[in-house]
C-alpha positions as CSV (number, residue, x, y, z in Angstrom):
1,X,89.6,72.9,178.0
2,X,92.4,70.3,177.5
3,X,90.2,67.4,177.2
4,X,88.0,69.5,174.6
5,X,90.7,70.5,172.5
6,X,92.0,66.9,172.5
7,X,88.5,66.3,171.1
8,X,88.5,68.6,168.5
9,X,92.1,67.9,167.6
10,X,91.1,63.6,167.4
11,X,87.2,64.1,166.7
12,X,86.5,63.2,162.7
13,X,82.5,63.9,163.4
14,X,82.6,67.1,165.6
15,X,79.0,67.4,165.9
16,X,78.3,63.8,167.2
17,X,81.2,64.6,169.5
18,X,79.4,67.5,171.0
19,X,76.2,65.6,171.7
20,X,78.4,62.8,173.6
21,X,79.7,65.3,175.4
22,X,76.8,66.9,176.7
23,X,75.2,63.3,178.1
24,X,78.4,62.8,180.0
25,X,78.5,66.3,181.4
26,X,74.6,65.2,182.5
27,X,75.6,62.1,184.4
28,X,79.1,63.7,185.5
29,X,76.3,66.3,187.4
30,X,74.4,63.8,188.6
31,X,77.3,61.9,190.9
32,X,77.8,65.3,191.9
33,X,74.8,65.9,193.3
34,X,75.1,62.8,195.6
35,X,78.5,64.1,197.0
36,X,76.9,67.9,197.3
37,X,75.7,66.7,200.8
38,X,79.9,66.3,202.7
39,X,81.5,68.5,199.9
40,X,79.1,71.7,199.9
41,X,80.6,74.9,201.8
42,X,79.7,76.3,205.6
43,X,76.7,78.3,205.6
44,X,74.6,76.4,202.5
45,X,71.7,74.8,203.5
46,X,70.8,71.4,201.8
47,X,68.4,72.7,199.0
48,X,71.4,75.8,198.2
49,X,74.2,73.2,198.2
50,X,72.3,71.1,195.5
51,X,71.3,74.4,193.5
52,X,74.9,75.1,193.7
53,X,76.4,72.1,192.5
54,X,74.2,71.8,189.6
55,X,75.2,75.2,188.7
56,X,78.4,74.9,189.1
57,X,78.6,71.7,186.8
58,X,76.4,72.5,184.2
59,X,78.6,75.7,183.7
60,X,81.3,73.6,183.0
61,X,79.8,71.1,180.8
62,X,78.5,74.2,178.5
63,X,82.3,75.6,178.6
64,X,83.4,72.1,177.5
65,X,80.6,71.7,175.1
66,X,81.3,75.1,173.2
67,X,84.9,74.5,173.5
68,X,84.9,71.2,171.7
69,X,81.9,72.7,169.3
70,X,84.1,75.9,168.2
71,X,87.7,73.9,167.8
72,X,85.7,71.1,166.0
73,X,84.2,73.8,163.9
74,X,87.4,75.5,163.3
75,X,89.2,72.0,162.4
76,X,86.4,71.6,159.7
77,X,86.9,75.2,158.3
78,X,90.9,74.6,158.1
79,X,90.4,71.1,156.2
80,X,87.5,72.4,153.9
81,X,90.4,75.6,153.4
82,X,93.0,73.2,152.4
83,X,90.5,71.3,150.5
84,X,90.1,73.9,148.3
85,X,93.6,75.4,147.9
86,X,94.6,71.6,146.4
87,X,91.7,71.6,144.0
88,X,92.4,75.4,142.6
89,X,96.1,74.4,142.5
90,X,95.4,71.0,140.2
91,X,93.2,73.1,138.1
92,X,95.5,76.0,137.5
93,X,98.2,72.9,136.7
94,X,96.1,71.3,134.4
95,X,94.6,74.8,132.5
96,X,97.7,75.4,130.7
97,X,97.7,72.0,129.8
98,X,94.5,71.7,128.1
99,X,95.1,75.0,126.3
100,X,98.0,73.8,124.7
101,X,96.9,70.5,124.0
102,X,94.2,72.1,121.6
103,X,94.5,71.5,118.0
104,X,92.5,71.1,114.9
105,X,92.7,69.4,111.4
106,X,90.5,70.8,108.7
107,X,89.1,69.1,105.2
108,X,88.9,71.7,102.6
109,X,88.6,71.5,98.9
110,X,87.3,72.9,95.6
111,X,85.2,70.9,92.9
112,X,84.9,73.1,89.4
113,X,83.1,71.3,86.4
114,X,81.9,73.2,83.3
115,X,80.8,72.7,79.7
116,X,83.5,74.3,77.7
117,X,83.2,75.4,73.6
118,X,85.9,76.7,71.8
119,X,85.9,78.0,68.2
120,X,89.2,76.9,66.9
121,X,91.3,74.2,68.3
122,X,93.9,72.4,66.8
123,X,92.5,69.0,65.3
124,X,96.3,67.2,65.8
125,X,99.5,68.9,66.3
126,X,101.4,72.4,65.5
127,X,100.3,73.7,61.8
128,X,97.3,71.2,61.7
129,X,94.0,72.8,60.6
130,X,91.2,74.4,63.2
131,X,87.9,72.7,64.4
132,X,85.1,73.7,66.9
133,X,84.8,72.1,69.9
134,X,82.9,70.9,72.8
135,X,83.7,69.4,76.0
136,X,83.6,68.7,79.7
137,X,86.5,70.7,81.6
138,X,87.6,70.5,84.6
139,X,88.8,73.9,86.8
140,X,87.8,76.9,83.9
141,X,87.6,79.1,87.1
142,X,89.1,77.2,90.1
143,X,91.3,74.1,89.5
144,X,89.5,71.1,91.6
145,X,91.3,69.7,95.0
146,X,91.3,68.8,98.3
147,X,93.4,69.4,101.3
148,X,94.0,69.0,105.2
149,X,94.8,72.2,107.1
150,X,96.0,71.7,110.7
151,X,96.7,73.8,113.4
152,X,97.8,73.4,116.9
153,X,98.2,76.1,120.2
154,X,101.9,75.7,121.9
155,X,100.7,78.8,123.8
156,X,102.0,82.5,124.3
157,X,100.2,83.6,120.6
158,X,102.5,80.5,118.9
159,X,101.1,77.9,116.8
160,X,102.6,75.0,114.8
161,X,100.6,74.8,111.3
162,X,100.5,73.1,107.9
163,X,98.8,72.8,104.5
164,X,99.0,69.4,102.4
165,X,96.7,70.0,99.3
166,X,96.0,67.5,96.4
167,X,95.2,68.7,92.8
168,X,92.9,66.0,90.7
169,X,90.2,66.7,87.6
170,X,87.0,66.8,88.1
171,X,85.5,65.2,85.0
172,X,88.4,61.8,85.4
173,X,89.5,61.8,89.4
174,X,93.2,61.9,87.8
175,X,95.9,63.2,89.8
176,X,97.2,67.2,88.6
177,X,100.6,68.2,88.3
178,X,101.2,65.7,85.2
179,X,99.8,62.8,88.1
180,X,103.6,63.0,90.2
181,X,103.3,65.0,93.0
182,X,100.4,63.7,95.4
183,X,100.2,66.9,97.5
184,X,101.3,68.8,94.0
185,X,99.4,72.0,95.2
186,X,100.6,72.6,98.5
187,X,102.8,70.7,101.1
188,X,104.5,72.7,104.0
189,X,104.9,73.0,107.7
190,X,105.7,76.3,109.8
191,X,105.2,78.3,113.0
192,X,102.9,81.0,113.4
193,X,103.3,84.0,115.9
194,X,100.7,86.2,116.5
195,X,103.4,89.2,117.1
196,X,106.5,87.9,115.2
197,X,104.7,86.7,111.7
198,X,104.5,83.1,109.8
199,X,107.5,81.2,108.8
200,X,106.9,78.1,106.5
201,X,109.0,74.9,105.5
202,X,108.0,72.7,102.2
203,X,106.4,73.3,98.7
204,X,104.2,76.7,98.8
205,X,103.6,79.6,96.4
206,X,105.6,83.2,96.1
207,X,105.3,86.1,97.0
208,X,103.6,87.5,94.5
209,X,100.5,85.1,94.4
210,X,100.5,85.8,98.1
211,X,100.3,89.9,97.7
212,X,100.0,90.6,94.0
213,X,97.6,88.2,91.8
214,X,94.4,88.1,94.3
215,X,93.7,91.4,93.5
216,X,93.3,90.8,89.8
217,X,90.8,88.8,87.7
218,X,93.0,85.8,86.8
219,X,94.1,82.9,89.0
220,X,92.3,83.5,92.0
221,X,90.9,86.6,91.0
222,X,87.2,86.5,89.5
223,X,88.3,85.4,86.3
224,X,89.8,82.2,87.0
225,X,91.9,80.1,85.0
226,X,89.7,81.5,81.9
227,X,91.3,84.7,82.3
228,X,95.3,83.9,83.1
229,X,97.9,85.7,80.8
230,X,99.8,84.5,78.0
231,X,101.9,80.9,79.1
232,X,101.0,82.3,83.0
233,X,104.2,84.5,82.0
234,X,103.9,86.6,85.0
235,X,102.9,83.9,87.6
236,X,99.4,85.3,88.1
237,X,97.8,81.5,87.8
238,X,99.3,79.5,89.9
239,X,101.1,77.4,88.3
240,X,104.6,78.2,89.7
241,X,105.2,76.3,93.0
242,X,108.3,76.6,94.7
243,X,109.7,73.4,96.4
244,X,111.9,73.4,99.5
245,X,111.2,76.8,100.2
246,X,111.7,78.7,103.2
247,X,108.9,81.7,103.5
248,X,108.7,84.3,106.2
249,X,105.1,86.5,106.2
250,X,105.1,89.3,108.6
251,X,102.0,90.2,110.7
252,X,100.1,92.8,109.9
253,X,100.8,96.5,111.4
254,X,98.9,99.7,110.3
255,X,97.6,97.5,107.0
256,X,101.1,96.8,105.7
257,X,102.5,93.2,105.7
258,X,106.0,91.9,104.0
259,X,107.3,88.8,102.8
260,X,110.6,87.0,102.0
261,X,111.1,83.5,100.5
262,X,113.9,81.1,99.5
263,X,113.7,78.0,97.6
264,X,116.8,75.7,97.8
265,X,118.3,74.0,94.8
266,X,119.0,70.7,96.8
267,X,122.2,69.7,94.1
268,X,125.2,69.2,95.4
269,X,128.4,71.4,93.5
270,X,125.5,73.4,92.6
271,X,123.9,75.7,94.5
272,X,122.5,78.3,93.3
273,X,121.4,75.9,89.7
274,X,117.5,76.2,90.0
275,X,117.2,77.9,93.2
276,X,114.8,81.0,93.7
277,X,113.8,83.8,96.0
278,X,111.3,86.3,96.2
279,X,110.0,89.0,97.8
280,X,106.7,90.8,98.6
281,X,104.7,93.7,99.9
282,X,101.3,94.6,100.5
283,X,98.9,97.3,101.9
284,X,95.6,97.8,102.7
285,X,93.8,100.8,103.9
286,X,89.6,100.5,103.9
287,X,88.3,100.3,100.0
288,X,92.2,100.3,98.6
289,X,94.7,97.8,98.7
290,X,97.7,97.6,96.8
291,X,100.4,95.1,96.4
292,X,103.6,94.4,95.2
293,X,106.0,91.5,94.4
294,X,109.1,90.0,92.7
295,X,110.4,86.1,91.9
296,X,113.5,85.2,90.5
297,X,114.4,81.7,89.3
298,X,118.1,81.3,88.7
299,X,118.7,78.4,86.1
300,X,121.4,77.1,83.6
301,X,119.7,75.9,80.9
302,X,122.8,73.9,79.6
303,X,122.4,71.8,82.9
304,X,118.9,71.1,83.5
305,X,117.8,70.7,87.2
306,X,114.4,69.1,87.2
307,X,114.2,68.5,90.6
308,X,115.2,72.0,92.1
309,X,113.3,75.0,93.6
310,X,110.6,75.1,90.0
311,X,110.0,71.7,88.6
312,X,109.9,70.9,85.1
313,X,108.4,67.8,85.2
314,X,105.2,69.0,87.4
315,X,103.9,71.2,85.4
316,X,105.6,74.4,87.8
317,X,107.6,76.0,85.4
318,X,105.4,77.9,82.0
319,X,108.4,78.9,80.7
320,X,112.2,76.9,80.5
321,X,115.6,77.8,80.0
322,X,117.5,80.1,81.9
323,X,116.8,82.6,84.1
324,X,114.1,84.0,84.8
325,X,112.7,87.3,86.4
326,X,108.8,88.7,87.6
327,X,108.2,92.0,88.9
328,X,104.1,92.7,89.3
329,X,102.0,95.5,90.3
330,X,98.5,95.4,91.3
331,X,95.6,97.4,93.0
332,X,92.2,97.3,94.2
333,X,89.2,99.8,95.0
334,X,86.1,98.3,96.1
335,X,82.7,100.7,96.5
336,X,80.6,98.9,98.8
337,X,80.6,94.9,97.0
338,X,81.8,96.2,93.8
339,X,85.6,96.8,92.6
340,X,87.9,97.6,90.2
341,X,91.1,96.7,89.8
342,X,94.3,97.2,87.9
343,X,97.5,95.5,87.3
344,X,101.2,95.6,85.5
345,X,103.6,92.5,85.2
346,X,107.0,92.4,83.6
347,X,108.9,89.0,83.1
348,X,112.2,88.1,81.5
349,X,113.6,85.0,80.5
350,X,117.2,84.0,79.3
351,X,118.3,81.6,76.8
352,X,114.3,80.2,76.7
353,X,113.9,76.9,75.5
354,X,109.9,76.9,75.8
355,X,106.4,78.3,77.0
356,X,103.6,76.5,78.3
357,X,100.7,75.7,75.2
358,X,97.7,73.7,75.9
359,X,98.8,71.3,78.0
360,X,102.3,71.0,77.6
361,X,105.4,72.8,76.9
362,X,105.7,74.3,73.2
363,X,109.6,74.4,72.5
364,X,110.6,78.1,71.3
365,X,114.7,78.5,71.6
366,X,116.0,81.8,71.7
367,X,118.0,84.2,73.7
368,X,115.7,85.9,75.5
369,X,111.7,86.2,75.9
370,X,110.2,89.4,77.4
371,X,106.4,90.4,78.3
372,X,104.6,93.1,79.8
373,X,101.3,92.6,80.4
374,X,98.6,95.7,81.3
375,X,95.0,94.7,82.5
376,X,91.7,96.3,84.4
377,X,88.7,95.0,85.5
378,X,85.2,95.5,86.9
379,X,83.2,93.7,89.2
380,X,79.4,94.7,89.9
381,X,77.0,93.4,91.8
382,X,73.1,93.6,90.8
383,X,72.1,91.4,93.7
384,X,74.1,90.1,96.5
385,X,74.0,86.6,95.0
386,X,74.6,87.8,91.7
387,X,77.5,89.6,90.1
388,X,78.6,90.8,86.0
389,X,82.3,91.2,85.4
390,X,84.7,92.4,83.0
391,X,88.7,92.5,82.4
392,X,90.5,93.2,79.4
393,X,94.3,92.6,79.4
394,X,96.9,93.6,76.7
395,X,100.1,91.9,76.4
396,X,103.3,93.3,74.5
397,X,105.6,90.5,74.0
398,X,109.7,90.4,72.8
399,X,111.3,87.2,71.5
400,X,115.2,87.6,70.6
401,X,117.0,85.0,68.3
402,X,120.3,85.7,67.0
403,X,118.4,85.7,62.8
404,X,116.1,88.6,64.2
405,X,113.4,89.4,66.6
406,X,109.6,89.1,67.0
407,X,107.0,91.8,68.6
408,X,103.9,89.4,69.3
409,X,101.3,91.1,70.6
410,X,98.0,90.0,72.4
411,X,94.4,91.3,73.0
412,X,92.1,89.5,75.8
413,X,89.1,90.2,77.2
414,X,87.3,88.5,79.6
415,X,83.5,88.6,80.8
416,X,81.7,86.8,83.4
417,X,78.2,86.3,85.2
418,X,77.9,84.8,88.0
419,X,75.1,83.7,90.7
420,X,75.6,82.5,93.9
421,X,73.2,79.6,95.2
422,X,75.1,80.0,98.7
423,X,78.6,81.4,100.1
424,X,79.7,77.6,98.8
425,X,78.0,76.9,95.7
426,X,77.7,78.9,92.1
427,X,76.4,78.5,88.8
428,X,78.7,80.4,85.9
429,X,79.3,82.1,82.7
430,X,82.2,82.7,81.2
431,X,83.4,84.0,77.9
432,X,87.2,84.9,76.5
433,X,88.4,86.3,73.5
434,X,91.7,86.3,72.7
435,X,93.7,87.5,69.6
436,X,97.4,87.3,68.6
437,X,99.3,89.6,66.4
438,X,103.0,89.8,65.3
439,X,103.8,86.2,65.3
440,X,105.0,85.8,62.2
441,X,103.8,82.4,61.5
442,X,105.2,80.7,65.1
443,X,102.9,78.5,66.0
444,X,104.3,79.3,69.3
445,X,102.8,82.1,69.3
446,X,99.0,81.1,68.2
447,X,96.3,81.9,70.3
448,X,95.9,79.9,73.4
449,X,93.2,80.4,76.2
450,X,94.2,78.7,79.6
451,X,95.7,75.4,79.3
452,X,92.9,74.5,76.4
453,X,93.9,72.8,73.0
454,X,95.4,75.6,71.1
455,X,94.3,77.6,68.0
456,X,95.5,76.8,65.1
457,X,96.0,80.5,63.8
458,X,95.7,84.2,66.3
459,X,92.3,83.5,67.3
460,X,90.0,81.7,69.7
461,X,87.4,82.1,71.6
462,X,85.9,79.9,74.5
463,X,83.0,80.0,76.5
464,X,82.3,78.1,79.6
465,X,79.3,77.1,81.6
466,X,80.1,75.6,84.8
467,X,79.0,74.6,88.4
468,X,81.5,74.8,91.2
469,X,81.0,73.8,94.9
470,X,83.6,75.3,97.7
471,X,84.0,72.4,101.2
């Protein structure tokens, strides 16, 4: 039993081992046999002493045999045992590895390219007469860009993320955002928690484009660019961008979700000179979702800061001068594909030096300039590629000088057929009609649709026929 187990213990190839055993055990009973004869016990004859003996030993080479055969047998269970505990434990080491080493980038953009008409449209500068036009546009619905969206697992529900999006036309490849900011649309960083919310570093939108404006028809509504309100006074285009902001987007419980952002000034001996917050609040519950939001922009306007939380030289800020104040209300109902929606904006602005016009900034000084805007809209769809659509949108405006103040007042509406060639790709039809009155002669206040060429009196109207392709 010794000898076997010394086997086993030093055998690498037990069954070879067992088969060398069994010829030695054969010849060990052989040698016997010849000694059988002296060693064989009083009583045996010949013939029994031989039977004996070859009993006797081949009992003990099949004792040895089995012995070395099972311990082998064993030794090969305990390796292949250990065997296996080092592979599960270098796969469970390297599992969590590989799930946090996964990541993604995504390409993404938007390209929006219509034939655009407009009735009336200034033929040179403020108080010049009023032509027809025709012309290629770029971004009547959808401004055209391109991003990269990344995303990478750190584990437990966290995830590092961030958004770098490029604006650019359509009909010239030219940069947006007056060709200064590369990733003029979007640039931030952040962390993302699947049970503590979304907090975000860099250049991104408010609040109230987050929980407000979607559920309209302008900006990223249905509408588009076509449809955005007088100078985008109540932020519902997306035009204001907020750099070196700081956001924090809750997750989601029971349909609600709330917001919080900062946006640093970044001047030294001024701190709070062109800095902003704002704050935001949604809800959704089956057809209905509501939402809520506020942005203020604190700014002196004796001191310009270009470079603070709204840029003036980007395009950002629609209207300058001093502070500056947004409050918006919005809901949605949707019956099966189709919805309705409504909406109210307030914004205030102190010591104003100018609103967006066209494509730049109209100057208009005064002490204060005040709109509320009140619009509804429809969407229906006759097929489920394509859709007709509606929104009207009234706008009461209040500019104070210290000679008097002015009551402008506008009437838009908006209307829209669309069909969809895939979930990417539609062909469009857009028309807006927009009319000013109460201006008293400011051509400030002529009628202006989107960032198009102005009127040169209260009226315009543009339509737009355009393709536009989602990646």
């Amino acid at each position: 039993m010794r000898a076997a187990h010394d086997c086993a213990r030093s055998c690498r190839r037990p069954f070879l081992c067992s088969r060398l055993i069994a010829r030695r055990a054969i010849f060990n009973n052989a040698r016997s046999i010849r000694r059988s004869a002296a060693d064989a016990p009083a009583g045996f004859a010949p013939g029994q002493r031989q039977e004996h003996t070859m009993h006797s030993n081949q009992t003990t080479s099949r004792t040895r045999t089995r012995s070395c055969t099972t311990s082998s047998t064993r030794r090969a269970r305990r390796t292949r045992g250990i065997a296996g505990a080092l592979v599960a434990a270098c796969t469970a080491s390297i599992a969590p590895t590989a799930a946090q080493a996964q990541s993604s980038v995504a390409l993404y953009g938007l390209i929006d390219t219509s034939i655009t008409y407009a009735n009336n449209q200034r033929t040179h500068g403020a108080g010049s007469p009023g032509s027809g036009n025709v012309a290629m546009t770029s971004g009547a619905l959808n401004a055209a860009r391109w991003g990269l969206r990344g995303r990478e697992d750190l584990g437990g529900g966290l995830a590092a993320v961030f958004t770098l999006e490029n604006g650019f036309s359509g009909t010239t490849g030219a940069l947006s955002q007056k060709g200064v900011d590369l990733f003029g649309r979007q640039a931030w960083i952040g962390l993302r928690s699947n049970t503590a919310g979304t907090l975000t570093f860099g250049r991104q939108y408010d609040l109230i484009l987050d929980f407000v404006t979607p559920l309209g028809a302008s900006g990223p509504g249905w509408g588009g660019n076509l449809a955005v309100h007088p100078y985008d006074n109540d932020d519902s285009n997306r035009n204001i961008r907020i750099n070196h902001a700081v956001k924090y987007t809750s997750p989601t419980y029971r349909g609600l979700t709330f917001g919080a952002m900062y946006g640093f000034s970044n001047t030294a001996g001024a701190f709070s000179n062109n800095a902003a917050w704002s704050a935001g609040l949604s809800y959704a519950n089956g057809p209905l979702k509501l939402g809520a939001g506020y942005l203020k922009i604190s700014r002196d306007r004796h001191a310009p800061n270009p470079d603070g939380a709204l840029s003036t030289v980007d395009g950002s800020a629609t209207i300058t001068g001093g502070n500056q104040q947004i409050w918006a209300l919005a809901a949605r109902y949707a019956f099966g594909p189709h919805s309705v929606g409504a909406a109210w904006s307030h914004s205030a602005t102190d010591g104003v030096t100018g609103v967006l016009q066209g494509s730049g900034i109209a100057p208009l000084k005064g002490e204060s300039l005040v709109f509320d805007n009140f619009s509804v809209d429809a969407r229906y769809f006759a097929t489920a590629a394509f859709s007709v659509s509606a929104a009207y949108t009234y706008t009461m405006g209040r500019f104070d000088t210290r000679a008097g103040q002015t009551r402008p007042k506008w009437n838009q509406l908006v209307a829209q057929a669309d069909y969809a060639f895939s979930k990417r790709t539609d062909v469009y039809l857009e028309g807006v009609y927009q009319r000013v009155s109460g201006g008293n002669g400011n051509p400030a206040f002529n009628a202006t649709v989107w960032t198009l060429t102005p009127s040169a009196n209260g009226n315009q109207v543009v339509v737009a026929l355009g393709l536009r392709h989602k990646f």
